[in-house]
N, C-alpha and C positions, 0 to 999 in steps of 0.2 A: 443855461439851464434847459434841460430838453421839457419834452410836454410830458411825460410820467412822473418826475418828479415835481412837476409844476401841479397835477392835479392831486399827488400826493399831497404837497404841501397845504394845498386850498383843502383838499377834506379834511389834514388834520386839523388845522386851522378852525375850521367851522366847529368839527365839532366838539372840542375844546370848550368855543364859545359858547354852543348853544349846552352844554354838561355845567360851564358856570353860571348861565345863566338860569340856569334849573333852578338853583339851590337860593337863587336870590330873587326871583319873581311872584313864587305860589306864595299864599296868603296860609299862614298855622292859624288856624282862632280854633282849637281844640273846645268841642263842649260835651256833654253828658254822651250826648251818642255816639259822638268820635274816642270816646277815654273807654266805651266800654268794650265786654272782650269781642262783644258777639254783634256785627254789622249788619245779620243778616233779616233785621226787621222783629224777628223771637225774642218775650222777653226771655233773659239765661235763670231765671229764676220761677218762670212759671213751670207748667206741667211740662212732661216730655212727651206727650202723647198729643200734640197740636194734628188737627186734620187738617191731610194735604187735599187739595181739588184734584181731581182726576181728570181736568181739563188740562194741568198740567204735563201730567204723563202723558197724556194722547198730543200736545204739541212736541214734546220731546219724541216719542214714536212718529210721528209725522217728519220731525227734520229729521231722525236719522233714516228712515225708509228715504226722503230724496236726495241724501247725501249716497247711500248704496246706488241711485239712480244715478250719479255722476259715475261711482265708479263701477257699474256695467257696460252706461256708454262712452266711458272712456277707450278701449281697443277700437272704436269705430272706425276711425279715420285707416286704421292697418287693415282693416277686417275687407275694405275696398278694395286689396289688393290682390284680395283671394282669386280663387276661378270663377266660384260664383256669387257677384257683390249683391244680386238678386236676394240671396238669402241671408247676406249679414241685413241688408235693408229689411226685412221681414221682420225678423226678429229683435232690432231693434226698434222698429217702428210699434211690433207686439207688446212690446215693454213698455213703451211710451202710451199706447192705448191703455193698456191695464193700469198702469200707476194715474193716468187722465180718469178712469170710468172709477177708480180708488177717491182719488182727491174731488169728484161732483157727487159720491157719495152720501162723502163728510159734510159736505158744503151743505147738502140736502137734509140733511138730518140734521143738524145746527150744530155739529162736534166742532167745528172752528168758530165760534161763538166764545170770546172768552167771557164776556157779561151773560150774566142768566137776569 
């Protein structure tokens, strides 16, 4: 038996195992909360007009502004290979100050506070 087929064998192996062993380890104790339709803390019966916090959407705004911050400075490492790496470092570094003087902002004014 060579070693491809050797480590074929062991993954299927495992995960065979750990797929029947799914089905027979987790605990069902279904009660009111789990039977009903809606998990998401709302009762489905009350009003439909619940206030949401606006702290919320400004953390949602805040993780996707620094998920865009990954993918600006994602080209960086190619951007080295230019003529001049002087000005990819500029401007990523510009980036990095501006989203830095953004987020001491927040911090400053209590918008990352999620207790009031």
């Amino acid at each position: 038996m060579n070693l491809v087929s050797t480590i074929i064998l062991i993954t299927t192996s495992l995960s065979v195992a750990l797929a029947l062993a799914s089905f027979w380890l987790p605990q069902m104790t279904p009660d009111h909360e789990k039977l009903s339709p809606y998990e998401c803390g709302f009762d489905p019966l009350g009003s439909a007009r619940l206030p949401f916090s606006l702290r919320f959407f400004l953390v949602a705004i805040l993780f996707l502004l620094f998920d865009l911050e990954i993918a600006l400075l994602l080209p960086l490492p190619w951007g080295d290979q230019l003529s001049s790496p002087l000005l990819t470092f500029f401007w990523a570094a510009s980036i990095l100050l501006l989203l830095t003087l953004g987020l001491i902002y927040e911090w400053l004014q209590g918008g990352l506070e999620w207790a009031e």
